[in-house]
LUMMARLO-733205 format. One record per residue: residue in three letters; x, y, z of N, C-alpha, C in turn. Coordinates in steps of 0.05 Angstrom, whole numbers, plus 5000, padded with zeros to 4 digits. Atoms other than C-alpha are relative to their C-alpha. Layout:
AlaXYZXYZXYZ ...
//
This chain:
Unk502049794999712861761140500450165025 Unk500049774973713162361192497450204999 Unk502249875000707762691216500150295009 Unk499649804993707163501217497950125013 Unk502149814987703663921275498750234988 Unk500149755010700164481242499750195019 Unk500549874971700165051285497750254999 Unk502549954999693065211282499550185027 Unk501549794984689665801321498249885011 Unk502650164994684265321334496850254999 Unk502349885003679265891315497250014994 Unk502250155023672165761304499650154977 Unk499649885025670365861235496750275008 Unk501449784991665366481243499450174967 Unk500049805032662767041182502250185003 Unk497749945007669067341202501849944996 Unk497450155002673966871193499249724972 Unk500250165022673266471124502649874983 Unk496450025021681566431104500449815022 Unk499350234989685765881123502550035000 Unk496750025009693665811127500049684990 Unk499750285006695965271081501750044986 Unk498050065025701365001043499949954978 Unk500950085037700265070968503350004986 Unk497849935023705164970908498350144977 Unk500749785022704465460849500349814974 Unk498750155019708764980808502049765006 Unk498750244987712564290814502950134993 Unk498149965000719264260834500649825035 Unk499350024974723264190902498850105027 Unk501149954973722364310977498950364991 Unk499649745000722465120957496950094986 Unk502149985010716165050913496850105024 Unk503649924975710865060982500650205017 Unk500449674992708865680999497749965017 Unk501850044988704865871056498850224987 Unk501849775018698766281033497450035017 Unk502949964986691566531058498649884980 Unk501450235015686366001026497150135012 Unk502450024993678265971033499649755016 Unk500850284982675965441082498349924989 Unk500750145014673964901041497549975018 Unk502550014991665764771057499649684995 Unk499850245011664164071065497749874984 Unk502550075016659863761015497149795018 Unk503749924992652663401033502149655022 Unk499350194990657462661051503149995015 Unk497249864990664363061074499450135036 Unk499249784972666963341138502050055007 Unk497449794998670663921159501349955020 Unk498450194971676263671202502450335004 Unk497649774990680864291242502349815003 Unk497850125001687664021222501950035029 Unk497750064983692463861287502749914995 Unk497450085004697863531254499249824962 Unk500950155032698363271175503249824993 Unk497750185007702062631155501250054967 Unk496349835017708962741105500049734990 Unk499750245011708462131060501850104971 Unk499450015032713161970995499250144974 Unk500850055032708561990951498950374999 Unk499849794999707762740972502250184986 Unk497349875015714462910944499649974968 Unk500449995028713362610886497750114978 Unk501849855014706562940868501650285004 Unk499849804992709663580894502250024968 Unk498850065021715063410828498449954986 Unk501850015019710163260786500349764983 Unk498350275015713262550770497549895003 Unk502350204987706662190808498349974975 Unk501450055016701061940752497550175008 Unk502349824995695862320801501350205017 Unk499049604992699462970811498650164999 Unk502349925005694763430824500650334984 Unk499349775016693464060777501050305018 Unk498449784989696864750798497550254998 Unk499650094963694965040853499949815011 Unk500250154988695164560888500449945040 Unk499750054974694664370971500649695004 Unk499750184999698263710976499149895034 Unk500850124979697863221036497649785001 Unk502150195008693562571039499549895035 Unk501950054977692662421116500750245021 Unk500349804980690862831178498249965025 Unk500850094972688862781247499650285007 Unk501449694981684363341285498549925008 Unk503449964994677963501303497350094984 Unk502149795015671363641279499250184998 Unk500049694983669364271263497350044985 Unk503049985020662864191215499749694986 Unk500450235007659263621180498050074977 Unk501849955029655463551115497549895001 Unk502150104991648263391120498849744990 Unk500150254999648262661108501749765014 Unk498050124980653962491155499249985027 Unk502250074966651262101221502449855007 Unk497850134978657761771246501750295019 Unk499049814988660862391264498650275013 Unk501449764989659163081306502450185003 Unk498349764983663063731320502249965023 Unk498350054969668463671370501449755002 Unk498250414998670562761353502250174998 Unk496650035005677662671355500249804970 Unk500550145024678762411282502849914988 Unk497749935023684262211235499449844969 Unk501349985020682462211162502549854975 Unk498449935032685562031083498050144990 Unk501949745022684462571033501649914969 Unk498950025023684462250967500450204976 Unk500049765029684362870927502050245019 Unk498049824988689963150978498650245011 Unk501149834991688663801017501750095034 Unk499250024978692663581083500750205010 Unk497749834988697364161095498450264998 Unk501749804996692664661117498850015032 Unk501849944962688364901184497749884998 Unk502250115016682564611146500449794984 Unk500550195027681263991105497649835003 Unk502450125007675363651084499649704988 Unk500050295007674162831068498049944998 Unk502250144998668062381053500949865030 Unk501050144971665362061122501949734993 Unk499350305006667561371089503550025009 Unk497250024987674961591097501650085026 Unk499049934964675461821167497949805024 Unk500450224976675561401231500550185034 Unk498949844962675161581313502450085007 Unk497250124992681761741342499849965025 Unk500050104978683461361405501550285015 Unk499349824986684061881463503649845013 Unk497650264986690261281481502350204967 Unk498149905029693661661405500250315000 Unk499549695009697062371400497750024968 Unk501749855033694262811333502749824985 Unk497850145008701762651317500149744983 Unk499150265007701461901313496949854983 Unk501950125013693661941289500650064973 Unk499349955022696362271226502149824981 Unk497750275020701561731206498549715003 Unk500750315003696361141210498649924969 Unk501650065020692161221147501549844973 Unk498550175021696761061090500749785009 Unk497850334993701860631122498749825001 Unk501250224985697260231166498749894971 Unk502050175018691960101114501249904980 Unk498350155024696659941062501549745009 Unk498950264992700359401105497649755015 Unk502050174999693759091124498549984978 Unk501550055025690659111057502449714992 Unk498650235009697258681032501249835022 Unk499150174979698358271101497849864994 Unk501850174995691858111111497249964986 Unk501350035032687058271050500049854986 Unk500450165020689458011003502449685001 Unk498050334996695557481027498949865027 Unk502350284981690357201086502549945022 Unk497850064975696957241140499049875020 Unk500550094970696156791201501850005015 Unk497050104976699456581265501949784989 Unk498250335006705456131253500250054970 Unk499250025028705856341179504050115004 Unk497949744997713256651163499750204983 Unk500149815011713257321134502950124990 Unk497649845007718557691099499050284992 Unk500649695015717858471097502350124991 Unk498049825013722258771048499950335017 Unk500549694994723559521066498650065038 Unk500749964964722159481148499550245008 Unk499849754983724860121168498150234990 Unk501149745021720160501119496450005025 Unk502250044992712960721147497749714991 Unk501050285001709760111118500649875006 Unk499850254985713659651132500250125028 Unk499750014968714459821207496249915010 Unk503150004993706059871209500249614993 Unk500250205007707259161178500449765020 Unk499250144963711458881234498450005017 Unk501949964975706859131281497949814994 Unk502450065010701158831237500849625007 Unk498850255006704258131231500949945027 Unk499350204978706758071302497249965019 Unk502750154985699058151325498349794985 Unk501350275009697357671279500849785014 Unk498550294989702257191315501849824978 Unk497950055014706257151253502749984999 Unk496749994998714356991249500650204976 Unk499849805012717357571221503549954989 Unk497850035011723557621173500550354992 Unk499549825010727358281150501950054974 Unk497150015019733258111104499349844981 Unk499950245030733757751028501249765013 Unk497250234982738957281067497649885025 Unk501950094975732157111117499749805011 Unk500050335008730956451091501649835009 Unk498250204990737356151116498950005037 Unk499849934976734756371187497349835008 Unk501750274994728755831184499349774979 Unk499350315005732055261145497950024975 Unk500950085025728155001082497150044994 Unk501749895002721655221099498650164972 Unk500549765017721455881053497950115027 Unk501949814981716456431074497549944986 Unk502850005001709056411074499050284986 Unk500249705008708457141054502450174998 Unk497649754993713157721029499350224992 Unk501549785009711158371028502550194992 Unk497249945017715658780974499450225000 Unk499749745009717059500971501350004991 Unk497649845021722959550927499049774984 Unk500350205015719658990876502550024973 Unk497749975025724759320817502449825009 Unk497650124997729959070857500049745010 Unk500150244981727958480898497849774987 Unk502550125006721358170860501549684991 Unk498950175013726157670829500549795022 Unk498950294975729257310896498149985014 Unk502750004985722057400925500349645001 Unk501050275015720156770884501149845007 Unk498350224997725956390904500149935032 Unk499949994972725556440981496950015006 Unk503350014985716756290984500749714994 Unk501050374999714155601003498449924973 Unk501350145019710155200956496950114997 Unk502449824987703755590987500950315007 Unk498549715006708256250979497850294989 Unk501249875016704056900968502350275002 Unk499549654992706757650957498350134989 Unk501449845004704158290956501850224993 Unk497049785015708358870922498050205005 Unk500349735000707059570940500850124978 Unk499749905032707259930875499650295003 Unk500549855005707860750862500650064967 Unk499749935030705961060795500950114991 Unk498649725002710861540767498550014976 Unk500349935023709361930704502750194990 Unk496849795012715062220663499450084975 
//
């Protein structure tokens, strides 16, 4: 995952300024499909808030809605993008965690990222640490939450377990690593892992390529063995 700066005017929104720059597609296809365009600044509903985009995270599964392969591709027009790191810039009048001005970084399950503007329910946006660029607040939502949903959710990771993360170098897995070595977990990268702590097996394997790997998973867990497979939906 890479995270993109938008290069926002930082203007307040005002009765003369109601347009937005954002990246829409017309129609699926390739990189050539997103067009920059003048938009309305989305208004946030009564449990939403309007976040001034600083930087919007560049995930996968962006390409593939942007193709139109994804199961929740969204209809045309479309403003893709699912996380984003800014500031506040308005709040909807049932929203009491946030105020004007937080440092935030958000998911937008109904996409919207790649814009100067985007809008989220309260429930999906969190503080951002003044210790985190916009940059690096925009690449935590997917990854992270997805490698702690299946580290420590739902396979219960401890210290002293061993782990095997398929797919390392990818944004999940790296959030994973990170996740697993503050657990105090032993960490594995390779199918071939197993030979590297003897008869054991692993305590956990967390699988991104399951098409290809789900099979030797099975054969390299302990007897108390869990995985967790990262799964995307295509539609064809």
């Amino acid at each position: 995952m890479a995270a993109m700066p938008i290069h926002n005017s930082y203007r307040a929104i005002s009765s003369f300024s109601k347009v937005m720059k954002a990246v829409r597609i017309l129609k699926y296809g390739g990189p050539e499909v997103l067009q920059i365009e003048n938009v309305p600044i989305p208004s946030p509903a009564e449990n939403e808030v309007l976040i001034r985009v600083h930087s919007s995270g560049i995930n996968p599964v962006d390409t593939y809605m942007r193709e139109g392969k994804h199961a929740l591709s969204p209809t045309l027009p479309s403003i893709l993008g699912r996380d984003v790191a800014g500031v506040v810039e308005e709040v909807g009048n049932n929203v009491t965690k946030f105020k004007k001005g937080d440092r935030v970084f958000a998911g937008l399950p109904n996409n919207g990222g790649y814009a100067e503007y985007a809008t989220s329910e309260e429930k999906n946006i969190y503080p951002l640490s003044e210790k985190l660029t916009f940059n690096q607040g925009a690449a935590i939502y997917i990854p992270y939450f997805t490698a702690y949903r299946a580290l420590v959710t739902k396979c219960r990771a401890k210290a002293g377990e061993n782990v095997l993360i398929h797919g390392a170098s990818g944004a999940v897995g790296n959030a994973a690593i990170q996740i697993a070595k503050k657990l105090g977990a032993e960490k594995g990268y390779l199918n071939n892992a197993v030979a590297a702590i003897g008869c054991l097996g692993f305590d956990v394997v967390l699988e991104n390529l399951a098409n290809i790997n789900l099979g030797s998973d099975f054969s390299v867990l302990n007897n108390n063995g869990r995985i967790a497979v990262r799964i995307t939906i295509f539609s064809y």
